[in-house]
Every structure is written in structure tokens, then in C-alpha cells.
C-alpha positions as CSV (number, residue, x, y, z in Angstrom):
1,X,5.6,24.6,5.6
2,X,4.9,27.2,3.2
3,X,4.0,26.3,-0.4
4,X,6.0,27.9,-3.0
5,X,4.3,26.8,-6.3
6,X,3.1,23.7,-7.9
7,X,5.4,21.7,-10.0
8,X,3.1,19.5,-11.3
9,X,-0.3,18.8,-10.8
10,X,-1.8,15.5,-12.4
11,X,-4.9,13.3,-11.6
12,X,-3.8,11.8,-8.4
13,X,-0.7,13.1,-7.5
14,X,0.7,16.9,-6.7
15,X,4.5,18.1,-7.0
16,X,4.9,21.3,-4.7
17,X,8.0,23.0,-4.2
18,X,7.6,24.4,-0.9
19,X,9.8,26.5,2.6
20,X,10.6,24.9,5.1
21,X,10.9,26.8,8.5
22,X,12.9,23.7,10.5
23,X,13.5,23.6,14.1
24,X,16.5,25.9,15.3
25,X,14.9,28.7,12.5
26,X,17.1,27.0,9.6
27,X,14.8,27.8,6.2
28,X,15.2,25.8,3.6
29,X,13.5,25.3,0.1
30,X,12.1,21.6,-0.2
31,X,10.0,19.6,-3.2
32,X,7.4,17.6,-1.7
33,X,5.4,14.8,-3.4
34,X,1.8,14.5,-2.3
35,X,0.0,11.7,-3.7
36,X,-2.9,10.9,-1.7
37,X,-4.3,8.5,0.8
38,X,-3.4,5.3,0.1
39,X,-4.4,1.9,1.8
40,X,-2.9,-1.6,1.7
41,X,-4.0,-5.1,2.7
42,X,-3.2,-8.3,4.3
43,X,-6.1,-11.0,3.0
44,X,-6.2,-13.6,5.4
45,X,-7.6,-17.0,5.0
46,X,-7.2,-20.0,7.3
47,X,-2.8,-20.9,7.0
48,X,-2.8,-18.8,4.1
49,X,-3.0,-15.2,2.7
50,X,-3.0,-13.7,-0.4
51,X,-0.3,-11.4,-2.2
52,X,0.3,-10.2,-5.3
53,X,2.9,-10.6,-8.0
54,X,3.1,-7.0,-9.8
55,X,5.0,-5.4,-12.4
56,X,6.6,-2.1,-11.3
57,X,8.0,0.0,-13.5
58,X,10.0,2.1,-12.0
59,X,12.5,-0.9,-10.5
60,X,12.0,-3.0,-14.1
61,X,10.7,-5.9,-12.3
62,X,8.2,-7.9,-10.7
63,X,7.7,-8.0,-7.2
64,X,5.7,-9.7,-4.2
65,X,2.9,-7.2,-2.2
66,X,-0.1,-6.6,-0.4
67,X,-2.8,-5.4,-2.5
68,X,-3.1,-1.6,-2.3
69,X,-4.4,1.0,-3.9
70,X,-5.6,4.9,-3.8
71,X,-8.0,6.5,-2.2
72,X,-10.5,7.9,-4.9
73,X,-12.4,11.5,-3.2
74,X,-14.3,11.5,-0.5
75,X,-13.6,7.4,0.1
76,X,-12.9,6.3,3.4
77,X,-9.8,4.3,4.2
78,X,-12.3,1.0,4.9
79,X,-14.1,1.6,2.1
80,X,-11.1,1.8,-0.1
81,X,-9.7,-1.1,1.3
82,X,-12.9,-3.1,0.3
83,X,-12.8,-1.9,-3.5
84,X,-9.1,-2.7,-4.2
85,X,-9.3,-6.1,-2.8
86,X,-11.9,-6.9,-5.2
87,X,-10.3,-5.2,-7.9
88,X,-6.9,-6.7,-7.3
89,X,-7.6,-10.0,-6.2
90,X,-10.9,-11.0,-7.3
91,X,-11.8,-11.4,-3.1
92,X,-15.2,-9.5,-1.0
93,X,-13.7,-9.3,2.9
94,X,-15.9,-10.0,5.3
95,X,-13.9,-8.3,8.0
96,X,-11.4,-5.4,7.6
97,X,-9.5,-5.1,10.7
98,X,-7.6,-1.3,10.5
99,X,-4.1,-1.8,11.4
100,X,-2.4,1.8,11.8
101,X,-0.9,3.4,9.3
102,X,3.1,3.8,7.6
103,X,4.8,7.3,5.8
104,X,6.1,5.4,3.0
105,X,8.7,7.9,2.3
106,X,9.1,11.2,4.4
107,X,11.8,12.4,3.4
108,X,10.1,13.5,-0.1
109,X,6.5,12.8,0.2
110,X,3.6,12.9,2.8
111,X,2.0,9.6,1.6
112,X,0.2,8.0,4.3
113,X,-0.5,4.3,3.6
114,X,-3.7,3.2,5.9
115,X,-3.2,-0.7,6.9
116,X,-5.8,-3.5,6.9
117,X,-6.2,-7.5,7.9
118,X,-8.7,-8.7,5.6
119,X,-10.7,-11.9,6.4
120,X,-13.9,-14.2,6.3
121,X,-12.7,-14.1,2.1
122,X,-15.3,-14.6,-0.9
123,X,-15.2,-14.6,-4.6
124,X,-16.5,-11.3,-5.8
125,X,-18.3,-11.0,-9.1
126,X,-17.6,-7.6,-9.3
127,X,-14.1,-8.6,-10.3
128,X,-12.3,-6.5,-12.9
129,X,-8.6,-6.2,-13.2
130,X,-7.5,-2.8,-14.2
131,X,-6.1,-3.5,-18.1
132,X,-2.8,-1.4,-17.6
133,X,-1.8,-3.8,-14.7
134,X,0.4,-7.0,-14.5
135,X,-1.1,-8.7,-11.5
136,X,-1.0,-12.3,-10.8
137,X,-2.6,-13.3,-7.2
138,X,-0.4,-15.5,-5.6
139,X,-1.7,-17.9,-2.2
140,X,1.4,-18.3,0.2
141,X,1.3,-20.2,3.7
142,X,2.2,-17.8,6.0
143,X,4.6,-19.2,7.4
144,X,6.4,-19.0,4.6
145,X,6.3,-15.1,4.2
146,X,9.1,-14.6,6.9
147,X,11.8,-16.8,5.3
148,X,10.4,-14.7,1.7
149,X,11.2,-11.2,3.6
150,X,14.4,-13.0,5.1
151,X,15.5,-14.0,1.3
152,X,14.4,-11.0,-0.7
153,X,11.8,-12.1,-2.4
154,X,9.7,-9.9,-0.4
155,X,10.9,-6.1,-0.8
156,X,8.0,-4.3,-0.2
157,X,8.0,-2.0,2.4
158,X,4.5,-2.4,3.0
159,X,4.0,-5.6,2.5
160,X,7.2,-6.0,5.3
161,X,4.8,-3.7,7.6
162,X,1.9,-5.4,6.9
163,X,3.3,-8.9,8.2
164,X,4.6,-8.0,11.3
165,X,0.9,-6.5,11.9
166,X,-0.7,-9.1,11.1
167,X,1.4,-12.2,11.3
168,X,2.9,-10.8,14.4
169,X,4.6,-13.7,16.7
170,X,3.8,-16.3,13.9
171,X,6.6,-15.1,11.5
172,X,8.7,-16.3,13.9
């Protein structure tokens, strides 16, 4: 891949168009979306875990997820993981287990979302909501969070992800 120019350039995100050399020598010209490291987390505690209720703009609506958020420079995936939970949830983990990693979207970006189990939970009092956010924290059993995948009211491809890692055989 061969960048042609930049589209846009913002704070945490990059627009490139760039060539694509595919196999069997096709070339074709591609836009590529390149936002950063991301992580997102499962906080687990006892029958429970912890999502969040978010407004997203770009759907017009509220939905259920993992907390998540972007790397800031030179931050590991762990140690991102540890500052969004507190910043999204109010919640210090103990333990962060890493849990692989998804491609949100390949077909347009190269977004790699690192994935985390997050237990042995405490309050933080470093808690501090960003102000531009609509977050409410929501506690669900998990057992319930198969039947909410099942029934829409989890969407989230991440969140989805993040379930089967964690919750494995238990969704069942």
C-alpha cells in the first residue's frame, strides 16, 4: 500500500487516500481510515459485569457497550485499558486480562481494537466523566448478556466480541 495523499488529518484520526497493489497485480486507488489504537473492556465482578449505555451519534441513538476508548501516544494497550475504565465507569481493575484483538472494519480502516477482562473492581476517585459524553453505567447479570445480543439490544460489535471472550461457555 502506497500512500497517495492525506485527506484529512485531525487530532486522533488520519484520512489517506492510498494504491493498492492486490494480489494477481490488480492496482486500485483506495481511502483508508486510520484512527489509532483502540482498546475495549469487559469489567467483571462476581455474576455481574459492567456496560455502558452511550449516545452515538452517528446511528442517532443509544446503545449498550464495553467501555473503550483510544490510545493517547506512547500508551500501552494495558495502560489504556486501565485509564478508560476509570474514566468511563468510575471502576480501578485489579486485574486486566488481554484478550486478543478485533479489525473493527477492514474494509475501510486499519483500526485495531486491543481486548481486555477486567476484574478484582474498585471505586476510583480519580473519576471524571468526559463532559461531551452521554454515558450511563449499567450492571447486567451475565447471563443475561446472551439473550440482550440474541434480542438486539446489544449491537456492538465489540461488545459481541468481548462476550464470547470472556463469557465464553456461560452465554450459553
Amino acid at each position: 500500500m502506497k500512500k497517495i495523499d492525506d485527506i484529512y488529518t485531525g487530532r486522533r484520526m488520519k484520512v489517506e487516500r492510498v494504491e493498492v497493489d492486490l494480489p494477481g497485480g490488480v492496482k486500485l486507488e483506495r481511502i483508508v481510515v486510520k484512527p489509532g489504537g483502540a482498546v475495549a473492556m469487559l469489567p467483571v465482578e462476581g455474576d455481574y459485569c459492567y456496560l455502558i449505555k452511550q449516545y452515538r451519534f452517528p446511528i442517532e441513538e443509544y446503545i449498550y457497550e464495553a467501555p473503550a476508548g483510544t490510545m493517547e501516544d506512547g500508551e500501552s494497550p494495558e495502560e489504556t485499558a486501565h485509564r478508560e475504565l476509570i474514566e468511563e465507569i468510575g471502576m480501578k481493575a485489579g486485574k486486566v486480562i488481554p484478550k486478543g484483538y478485533i479489525y473493527s472494519t477492514p474494509g475501510f480502516t486499519d483500526e485495531r481494537i486491543y481486548l481486555f477482562e477486567a476484574s478484582s473492581l474498585s471505586p476510583s476517585n480519580e473519576f471524571q466523566m468526559d463532559e461531551h459524553e452521554l454515558i450511563e453505567v449499567v450492571k447486567v447479570k451475565k447471563s443475561e448478556i446472551h439473550e440482550m445480543i440474541d434480542d438486539g439490544r446489544i449491537v456492538d460489535a465489540k461488545t459481541i466480541c468481548l462476550a464470547y471472550k470472556c463469557l465464553g461457555d456461560s452465554l450459553k
